[in-house]
N, CA, C and O atoms as a Maestro MAE file, in Angstrom:
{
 s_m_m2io_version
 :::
 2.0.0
}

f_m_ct {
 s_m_title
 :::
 protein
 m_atom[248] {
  # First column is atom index #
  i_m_mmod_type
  r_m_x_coord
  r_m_y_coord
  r_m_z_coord
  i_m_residue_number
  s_m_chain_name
  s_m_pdb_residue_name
  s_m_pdb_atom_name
  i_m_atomic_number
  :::
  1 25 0.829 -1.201 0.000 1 A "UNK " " N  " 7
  2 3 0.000 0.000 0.000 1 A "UNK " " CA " 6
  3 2 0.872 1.263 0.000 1 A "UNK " " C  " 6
  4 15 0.598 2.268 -0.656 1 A "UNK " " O  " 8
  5 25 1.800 1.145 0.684 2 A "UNK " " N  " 7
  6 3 3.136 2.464 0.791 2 A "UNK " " CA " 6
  7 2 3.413 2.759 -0.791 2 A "UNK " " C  " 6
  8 15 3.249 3.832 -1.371 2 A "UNK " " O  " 8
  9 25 3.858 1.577 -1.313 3 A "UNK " " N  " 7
  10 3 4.464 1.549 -2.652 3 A "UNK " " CA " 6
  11 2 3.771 2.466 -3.147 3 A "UNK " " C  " 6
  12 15 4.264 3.585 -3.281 3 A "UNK " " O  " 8
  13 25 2.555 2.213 -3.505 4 A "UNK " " N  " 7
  14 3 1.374 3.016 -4.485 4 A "UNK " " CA " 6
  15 2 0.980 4.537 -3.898 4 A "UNK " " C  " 6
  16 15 0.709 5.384 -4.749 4 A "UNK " " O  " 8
  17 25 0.937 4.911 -2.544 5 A "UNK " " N  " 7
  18 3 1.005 6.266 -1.908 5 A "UNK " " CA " 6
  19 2 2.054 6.573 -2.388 5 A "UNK " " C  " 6
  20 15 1.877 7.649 -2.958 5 A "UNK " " O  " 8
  21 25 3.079 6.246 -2.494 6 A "UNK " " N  " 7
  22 3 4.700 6.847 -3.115 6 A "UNK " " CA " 6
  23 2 4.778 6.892 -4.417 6 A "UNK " " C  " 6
  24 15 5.502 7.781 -4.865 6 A "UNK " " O  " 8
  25 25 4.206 6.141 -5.227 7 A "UNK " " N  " 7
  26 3 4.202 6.443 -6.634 7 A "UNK " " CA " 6
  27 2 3.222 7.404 -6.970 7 A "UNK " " C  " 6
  28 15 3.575 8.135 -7.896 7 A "UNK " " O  " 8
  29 25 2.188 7.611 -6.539 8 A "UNK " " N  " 7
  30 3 1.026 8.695 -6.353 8 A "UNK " " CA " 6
  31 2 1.234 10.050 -6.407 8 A "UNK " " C  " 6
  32 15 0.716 10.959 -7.055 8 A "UNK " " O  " 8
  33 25 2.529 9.957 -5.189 9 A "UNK " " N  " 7
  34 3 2.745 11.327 -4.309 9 A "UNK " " CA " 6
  35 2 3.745 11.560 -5.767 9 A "UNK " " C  " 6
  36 15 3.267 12.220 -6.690 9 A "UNK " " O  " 8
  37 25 5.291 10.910 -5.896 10 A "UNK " " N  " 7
  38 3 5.808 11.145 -6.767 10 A "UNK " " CA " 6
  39 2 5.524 11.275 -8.040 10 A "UNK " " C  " 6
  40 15 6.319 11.928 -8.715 10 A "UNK " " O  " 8
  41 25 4.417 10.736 -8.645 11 A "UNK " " N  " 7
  42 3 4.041 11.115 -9.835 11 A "UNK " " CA " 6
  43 2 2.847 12.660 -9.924 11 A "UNK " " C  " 6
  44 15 2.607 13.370 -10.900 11 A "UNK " " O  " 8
  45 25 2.390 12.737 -8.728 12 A "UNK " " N  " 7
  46 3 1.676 14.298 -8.567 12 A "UNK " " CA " 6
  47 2 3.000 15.111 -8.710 12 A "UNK " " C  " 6
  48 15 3.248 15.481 -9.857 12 A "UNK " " O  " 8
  49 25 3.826 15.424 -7.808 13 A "UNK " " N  " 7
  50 3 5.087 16.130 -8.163 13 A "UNK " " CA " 6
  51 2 6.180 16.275 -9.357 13 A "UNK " " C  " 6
  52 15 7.043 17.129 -9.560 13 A "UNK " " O  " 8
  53 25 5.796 15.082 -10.080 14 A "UNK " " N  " 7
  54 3 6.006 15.428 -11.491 14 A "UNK " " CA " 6
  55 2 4.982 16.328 -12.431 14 A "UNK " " C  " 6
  56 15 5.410 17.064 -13.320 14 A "UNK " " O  " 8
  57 25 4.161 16.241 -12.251 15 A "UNK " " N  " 7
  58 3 2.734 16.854 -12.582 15 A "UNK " " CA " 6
  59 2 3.124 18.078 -12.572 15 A "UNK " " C  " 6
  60 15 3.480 18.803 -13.501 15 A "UNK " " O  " 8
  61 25 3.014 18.315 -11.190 16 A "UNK " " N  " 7
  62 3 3.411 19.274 -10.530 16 A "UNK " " CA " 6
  63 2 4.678 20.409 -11.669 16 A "UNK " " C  " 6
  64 15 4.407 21.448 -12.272 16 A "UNK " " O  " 8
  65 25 5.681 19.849 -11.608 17 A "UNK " " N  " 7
  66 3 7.008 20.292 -12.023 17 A "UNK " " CA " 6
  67 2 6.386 20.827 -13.357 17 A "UNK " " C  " 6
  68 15 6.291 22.052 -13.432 17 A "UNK " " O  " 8
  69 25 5.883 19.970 -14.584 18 A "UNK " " N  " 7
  70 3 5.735 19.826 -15.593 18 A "UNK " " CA " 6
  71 2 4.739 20.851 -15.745 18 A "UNK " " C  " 6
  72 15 4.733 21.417 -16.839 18 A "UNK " " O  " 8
  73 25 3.823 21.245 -14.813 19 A "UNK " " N  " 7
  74 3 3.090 22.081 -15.743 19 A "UNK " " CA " 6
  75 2 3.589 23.649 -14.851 19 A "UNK " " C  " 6
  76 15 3.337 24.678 -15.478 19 A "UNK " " O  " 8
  77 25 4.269 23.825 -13.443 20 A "UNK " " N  " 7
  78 3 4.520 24.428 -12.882 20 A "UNK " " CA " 6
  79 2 5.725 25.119 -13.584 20 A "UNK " " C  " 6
  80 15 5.859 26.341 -13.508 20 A "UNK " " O  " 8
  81 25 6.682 24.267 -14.330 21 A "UNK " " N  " 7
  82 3 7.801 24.982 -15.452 21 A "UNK " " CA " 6
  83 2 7.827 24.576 -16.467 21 A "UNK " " C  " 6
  84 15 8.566 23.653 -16.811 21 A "UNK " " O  " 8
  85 25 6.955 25.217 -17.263 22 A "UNK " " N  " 7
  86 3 6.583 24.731 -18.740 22 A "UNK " " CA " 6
  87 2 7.916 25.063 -19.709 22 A "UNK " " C  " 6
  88 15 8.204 24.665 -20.838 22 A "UNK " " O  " 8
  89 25 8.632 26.001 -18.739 23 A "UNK " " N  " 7
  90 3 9.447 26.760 -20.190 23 A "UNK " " CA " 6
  91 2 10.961 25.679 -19.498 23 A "UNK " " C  " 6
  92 15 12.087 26.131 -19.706 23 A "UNK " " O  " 8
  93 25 10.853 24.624 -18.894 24 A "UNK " " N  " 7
  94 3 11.671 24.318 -18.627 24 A "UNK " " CA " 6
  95 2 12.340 22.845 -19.821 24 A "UNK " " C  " 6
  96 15 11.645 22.091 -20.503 24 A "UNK " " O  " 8
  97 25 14.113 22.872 -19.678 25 A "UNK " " N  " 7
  98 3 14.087 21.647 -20.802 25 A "UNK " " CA " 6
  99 2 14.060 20.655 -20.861 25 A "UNK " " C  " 6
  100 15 13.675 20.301 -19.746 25 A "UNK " " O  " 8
  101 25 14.266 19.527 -21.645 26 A "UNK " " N  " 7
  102 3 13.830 17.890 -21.714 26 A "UNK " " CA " 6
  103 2 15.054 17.636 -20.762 26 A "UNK " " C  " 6
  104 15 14.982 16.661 -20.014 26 A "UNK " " O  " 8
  105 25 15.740 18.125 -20.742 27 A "UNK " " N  " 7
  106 3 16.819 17.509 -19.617 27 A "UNK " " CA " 6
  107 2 16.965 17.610 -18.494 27 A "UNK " " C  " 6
  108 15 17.722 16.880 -17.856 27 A "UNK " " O  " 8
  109 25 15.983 18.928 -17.786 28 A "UNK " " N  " 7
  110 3 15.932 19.379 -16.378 28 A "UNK " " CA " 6
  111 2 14.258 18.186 -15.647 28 A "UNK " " C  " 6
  112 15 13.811 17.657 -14.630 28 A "UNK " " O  " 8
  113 25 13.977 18.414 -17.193 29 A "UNK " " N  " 7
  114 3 12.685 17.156 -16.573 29 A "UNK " " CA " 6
  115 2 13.155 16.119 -16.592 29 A "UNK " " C  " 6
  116 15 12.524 15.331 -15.887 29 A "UNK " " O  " 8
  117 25 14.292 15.553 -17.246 30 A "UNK " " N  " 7
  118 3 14.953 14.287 -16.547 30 A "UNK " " CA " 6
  119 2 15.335 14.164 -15.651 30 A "UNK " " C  " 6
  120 15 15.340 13.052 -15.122 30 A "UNK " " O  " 8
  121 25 15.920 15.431 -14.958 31 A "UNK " " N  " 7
  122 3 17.075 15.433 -13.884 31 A "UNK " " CA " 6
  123 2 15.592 15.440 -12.955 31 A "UNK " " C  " 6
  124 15 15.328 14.425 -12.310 31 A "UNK " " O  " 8
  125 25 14.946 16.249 -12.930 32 A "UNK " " N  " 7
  126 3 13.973 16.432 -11.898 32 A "UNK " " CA " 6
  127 2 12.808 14.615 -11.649 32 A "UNK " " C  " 6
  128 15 11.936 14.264 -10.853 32 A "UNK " " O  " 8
  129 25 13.298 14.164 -12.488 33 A "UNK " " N  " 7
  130 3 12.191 13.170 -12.362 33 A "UNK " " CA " 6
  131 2 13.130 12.142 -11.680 33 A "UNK " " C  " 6
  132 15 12.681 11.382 -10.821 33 A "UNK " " O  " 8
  133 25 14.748 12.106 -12.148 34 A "UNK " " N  " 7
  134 3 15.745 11.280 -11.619 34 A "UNK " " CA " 6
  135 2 15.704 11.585 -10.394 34 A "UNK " " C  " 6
  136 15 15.648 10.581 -9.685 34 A "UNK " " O  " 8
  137 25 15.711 13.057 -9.543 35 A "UNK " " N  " 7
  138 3 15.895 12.941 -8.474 35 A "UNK " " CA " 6
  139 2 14.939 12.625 -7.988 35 A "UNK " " C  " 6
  140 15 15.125 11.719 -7.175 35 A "UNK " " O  " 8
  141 25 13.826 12.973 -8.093 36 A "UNK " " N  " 7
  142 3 12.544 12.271 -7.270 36 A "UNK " " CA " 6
  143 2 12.516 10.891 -6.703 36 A "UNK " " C  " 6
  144 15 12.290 10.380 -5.606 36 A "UNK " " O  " 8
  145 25 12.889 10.439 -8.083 37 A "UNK " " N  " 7
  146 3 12.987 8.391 -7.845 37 A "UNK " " CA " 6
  147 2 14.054 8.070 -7.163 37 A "UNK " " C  " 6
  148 15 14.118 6.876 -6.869 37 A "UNK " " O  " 8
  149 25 15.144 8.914 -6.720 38 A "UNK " " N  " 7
  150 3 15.636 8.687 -6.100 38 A "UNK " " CA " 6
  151 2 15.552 8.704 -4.803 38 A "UNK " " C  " 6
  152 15 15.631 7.851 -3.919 38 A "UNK " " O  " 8
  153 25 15.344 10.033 -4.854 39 A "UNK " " N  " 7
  154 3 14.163 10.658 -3.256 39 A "UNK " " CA " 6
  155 2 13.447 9.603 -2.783 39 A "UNK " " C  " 6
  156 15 13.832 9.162 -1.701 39 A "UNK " " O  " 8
  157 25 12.482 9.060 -3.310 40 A "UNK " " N  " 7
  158 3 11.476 8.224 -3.351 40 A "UNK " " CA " 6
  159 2 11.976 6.733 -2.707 40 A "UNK " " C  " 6
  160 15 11.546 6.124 -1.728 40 A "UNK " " O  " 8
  161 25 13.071 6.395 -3.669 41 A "UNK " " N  " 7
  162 3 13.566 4.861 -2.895 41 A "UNK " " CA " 6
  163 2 13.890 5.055 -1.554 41 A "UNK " " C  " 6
  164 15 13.317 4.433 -0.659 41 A "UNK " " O  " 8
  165 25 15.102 6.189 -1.276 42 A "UNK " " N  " 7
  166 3 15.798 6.033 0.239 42 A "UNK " " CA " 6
  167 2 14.200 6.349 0.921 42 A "UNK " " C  " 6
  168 15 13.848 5.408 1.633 42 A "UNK " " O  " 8
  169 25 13.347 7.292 0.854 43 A "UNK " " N  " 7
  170 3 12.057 7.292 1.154 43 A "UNK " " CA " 6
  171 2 11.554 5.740 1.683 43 A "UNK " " C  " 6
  172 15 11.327 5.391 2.841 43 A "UNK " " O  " 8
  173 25 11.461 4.927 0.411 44 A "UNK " " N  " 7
  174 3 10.927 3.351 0.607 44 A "UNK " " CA " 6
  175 2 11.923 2.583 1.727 44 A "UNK " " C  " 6
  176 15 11.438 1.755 2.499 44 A "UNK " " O  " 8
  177 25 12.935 2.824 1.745 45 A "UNK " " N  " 7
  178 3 14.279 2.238 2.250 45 A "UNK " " CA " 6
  179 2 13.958 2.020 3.786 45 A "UNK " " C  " 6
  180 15 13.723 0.991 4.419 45 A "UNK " " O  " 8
  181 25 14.057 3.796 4.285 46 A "UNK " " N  " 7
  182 3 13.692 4.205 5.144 46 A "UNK " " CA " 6
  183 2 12.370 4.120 6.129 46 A "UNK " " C  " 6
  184 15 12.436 4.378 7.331 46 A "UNK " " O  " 8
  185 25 11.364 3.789 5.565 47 A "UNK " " N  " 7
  186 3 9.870 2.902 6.219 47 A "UNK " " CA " 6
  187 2 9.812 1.511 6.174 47 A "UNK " " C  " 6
  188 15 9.035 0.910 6.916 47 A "UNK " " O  " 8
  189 25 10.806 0.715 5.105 48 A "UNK " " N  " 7
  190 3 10.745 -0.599 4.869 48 A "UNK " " CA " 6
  191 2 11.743 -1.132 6.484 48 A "UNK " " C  " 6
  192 15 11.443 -2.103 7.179 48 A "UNK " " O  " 8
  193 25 12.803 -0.274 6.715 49 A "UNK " " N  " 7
  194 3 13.719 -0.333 7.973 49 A "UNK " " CA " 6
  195 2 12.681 0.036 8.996 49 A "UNK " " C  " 6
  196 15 12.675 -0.757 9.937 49 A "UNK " " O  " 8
  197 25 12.021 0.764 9.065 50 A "UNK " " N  " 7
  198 3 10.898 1.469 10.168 50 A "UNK " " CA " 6
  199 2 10.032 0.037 10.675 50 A "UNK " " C  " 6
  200 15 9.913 -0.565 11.742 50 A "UNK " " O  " 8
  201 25 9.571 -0.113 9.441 51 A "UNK " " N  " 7
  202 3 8.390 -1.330 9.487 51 A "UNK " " CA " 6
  203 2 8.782 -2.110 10.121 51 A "UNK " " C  " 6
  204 15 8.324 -2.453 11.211 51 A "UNK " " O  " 8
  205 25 9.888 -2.632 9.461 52 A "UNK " " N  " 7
  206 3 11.168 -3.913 10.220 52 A "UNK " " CA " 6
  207 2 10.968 -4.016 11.653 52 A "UNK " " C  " 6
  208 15 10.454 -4.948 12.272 52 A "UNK " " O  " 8
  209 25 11.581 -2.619 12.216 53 A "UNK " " N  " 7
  210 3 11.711 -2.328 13.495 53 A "UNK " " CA " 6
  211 2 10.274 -2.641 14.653 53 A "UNK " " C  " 6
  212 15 10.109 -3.101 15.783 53 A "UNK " " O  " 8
  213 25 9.549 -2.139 13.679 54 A "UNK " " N  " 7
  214 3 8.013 -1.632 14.513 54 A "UNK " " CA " 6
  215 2 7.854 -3.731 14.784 54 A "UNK " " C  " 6
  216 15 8.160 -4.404 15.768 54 A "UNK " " O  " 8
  217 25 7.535 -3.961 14.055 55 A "UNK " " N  " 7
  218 3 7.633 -5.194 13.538 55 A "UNK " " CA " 6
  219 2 7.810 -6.168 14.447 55 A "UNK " " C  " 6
  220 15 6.932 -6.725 15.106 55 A "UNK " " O  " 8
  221 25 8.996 -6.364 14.466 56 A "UNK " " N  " 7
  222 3 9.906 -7.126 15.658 56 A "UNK " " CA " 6
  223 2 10.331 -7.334 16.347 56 A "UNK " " C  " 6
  224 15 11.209 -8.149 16.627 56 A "UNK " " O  " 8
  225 25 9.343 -6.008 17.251 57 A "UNK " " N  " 7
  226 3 9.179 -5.978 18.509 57 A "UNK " " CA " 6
  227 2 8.540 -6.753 18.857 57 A "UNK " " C  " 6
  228 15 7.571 -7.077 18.171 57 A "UNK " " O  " 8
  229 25 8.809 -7.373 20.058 58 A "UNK " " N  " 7
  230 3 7.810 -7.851 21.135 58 A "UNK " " CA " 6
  231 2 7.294 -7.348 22.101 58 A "UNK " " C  " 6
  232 15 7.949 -6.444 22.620 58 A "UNK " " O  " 8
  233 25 6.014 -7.683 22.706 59 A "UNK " " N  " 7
  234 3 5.550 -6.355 23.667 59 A "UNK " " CA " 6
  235 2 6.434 -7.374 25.064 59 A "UNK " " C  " 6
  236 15 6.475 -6.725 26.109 59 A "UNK " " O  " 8
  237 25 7.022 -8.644 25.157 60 A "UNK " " N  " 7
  238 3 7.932 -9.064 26.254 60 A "UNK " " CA " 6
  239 2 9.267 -8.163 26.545 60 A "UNK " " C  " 6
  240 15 9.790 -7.873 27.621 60 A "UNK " " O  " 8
  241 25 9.614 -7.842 25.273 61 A "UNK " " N  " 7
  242 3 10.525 -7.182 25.618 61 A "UNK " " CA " 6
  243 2 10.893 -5.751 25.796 61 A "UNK " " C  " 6
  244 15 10.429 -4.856 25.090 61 A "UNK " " O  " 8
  245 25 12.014 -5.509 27.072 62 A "UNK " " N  " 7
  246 3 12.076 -4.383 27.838 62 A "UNK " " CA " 6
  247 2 13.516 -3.428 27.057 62 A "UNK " " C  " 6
  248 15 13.853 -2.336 27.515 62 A "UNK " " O  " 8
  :::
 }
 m_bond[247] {
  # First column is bond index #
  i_m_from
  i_m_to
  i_m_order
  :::
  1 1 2 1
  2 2 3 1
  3 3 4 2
  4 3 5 1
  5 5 6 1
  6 6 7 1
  7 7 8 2
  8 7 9 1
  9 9 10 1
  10 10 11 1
  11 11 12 2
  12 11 13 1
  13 13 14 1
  14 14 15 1
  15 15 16 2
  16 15 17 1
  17 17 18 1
  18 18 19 1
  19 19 20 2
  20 19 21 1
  21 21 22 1
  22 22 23 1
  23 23 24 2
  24 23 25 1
  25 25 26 1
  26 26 27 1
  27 27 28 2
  28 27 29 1
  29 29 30 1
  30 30 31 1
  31 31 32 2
  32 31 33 1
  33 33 34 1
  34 34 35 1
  35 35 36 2
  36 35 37 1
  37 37 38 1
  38 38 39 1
  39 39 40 2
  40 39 41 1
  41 41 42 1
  42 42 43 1
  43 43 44 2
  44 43 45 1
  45 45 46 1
  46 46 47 1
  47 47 48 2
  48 47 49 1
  49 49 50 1
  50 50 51 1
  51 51 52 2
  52 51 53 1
  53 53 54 1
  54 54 55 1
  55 55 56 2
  56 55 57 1
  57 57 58 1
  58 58 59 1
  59 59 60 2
  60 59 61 1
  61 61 62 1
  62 62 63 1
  63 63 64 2
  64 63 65 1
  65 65 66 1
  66 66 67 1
  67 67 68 2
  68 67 69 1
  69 69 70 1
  70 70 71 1
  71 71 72 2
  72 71 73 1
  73 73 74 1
  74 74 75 1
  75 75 76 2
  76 75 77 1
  77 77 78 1
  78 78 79 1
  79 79 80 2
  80 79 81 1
  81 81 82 1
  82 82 83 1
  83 83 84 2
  84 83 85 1
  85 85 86 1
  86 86 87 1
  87 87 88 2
  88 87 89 1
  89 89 90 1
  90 90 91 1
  91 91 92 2
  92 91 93 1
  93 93 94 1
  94 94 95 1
  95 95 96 2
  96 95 97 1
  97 97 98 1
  98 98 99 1
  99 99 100 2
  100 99 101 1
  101 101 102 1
  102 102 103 1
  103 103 104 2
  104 103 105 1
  105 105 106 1
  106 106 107 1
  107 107 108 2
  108 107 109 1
  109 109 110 1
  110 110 111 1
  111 111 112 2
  112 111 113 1
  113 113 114 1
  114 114 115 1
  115 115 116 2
  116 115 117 1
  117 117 118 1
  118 118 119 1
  119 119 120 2
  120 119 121 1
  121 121 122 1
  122 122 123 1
  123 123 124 2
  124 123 125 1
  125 125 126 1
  126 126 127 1
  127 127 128 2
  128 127 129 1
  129 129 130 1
  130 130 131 1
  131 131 132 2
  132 131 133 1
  133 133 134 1
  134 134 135 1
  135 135 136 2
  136 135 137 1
  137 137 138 1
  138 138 139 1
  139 139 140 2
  140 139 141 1
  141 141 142 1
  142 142 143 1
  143 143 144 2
  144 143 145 1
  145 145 146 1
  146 146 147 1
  147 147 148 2
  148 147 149 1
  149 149 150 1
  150 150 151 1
  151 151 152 2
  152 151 153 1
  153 153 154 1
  154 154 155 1
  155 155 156 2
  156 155 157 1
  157 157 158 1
  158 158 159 1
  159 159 160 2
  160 159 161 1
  161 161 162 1
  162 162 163 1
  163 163 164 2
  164 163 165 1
  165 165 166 1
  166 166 167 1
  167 167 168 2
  168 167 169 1
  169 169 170 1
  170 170 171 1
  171 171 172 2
  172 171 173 1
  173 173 174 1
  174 174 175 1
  175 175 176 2
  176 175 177 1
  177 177 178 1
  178 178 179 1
  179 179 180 2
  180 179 181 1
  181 181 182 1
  182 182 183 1
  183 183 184 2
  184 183 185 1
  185 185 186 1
  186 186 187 1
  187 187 188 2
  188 187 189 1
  189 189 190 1
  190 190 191 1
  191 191 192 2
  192 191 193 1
  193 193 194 1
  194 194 195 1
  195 195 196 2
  196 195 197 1
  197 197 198 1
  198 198 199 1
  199 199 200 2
  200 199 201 1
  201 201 202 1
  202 202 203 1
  203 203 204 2
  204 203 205 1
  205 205 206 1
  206 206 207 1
  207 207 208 2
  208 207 209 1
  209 209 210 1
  210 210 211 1
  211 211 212 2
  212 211 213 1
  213 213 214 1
  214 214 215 1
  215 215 216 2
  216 215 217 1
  217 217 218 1
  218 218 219 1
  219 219 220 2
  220 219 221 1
  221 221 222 1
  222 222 223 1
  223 223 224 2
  224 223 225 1
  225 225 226 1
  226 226 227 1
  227 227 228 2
  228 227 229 1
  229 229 230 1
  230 230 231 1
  231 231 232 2
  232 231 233 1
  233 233 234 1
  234 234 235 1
  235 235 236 2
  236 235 237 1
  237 237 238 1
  238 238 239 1
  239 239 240 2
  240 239 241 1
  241 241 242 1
  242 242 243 1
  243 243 244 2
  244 243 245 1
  245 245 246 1
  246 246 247 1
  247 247 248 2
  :::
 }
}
């Protein structure tokens, strides 16, 4: 379910970019879309480690 909120969010912010800098070039909308997905994984990385954590807890332990 994360996955698809994150592709959602990141593909609105392309949206976003694209119509927000129209006069901008085919290469800054690469760069801008590269960094996103990048953004986006350590993003996934970072809740997939969270989850982990939350996870494997036990409520025994102190």
């Amino acid at each position: 379910m994360l996955k698809k909120i994150n592709w959602i969010i990141w593909l609105i912010l392309i949206i976003l970019w694209n119509y927000g800098f129209p006069q901008a070039s085919p290469i800054q909308d690469v760069l801008v879309a590269v960094f996103l997905s990048i953004l986006f994984i350590i993003i996934q990385v970072i809740q997939s480690r969270y989850l982990k954590k939350v996870t494997s807890r036990s409520k025994f332990d102190n």
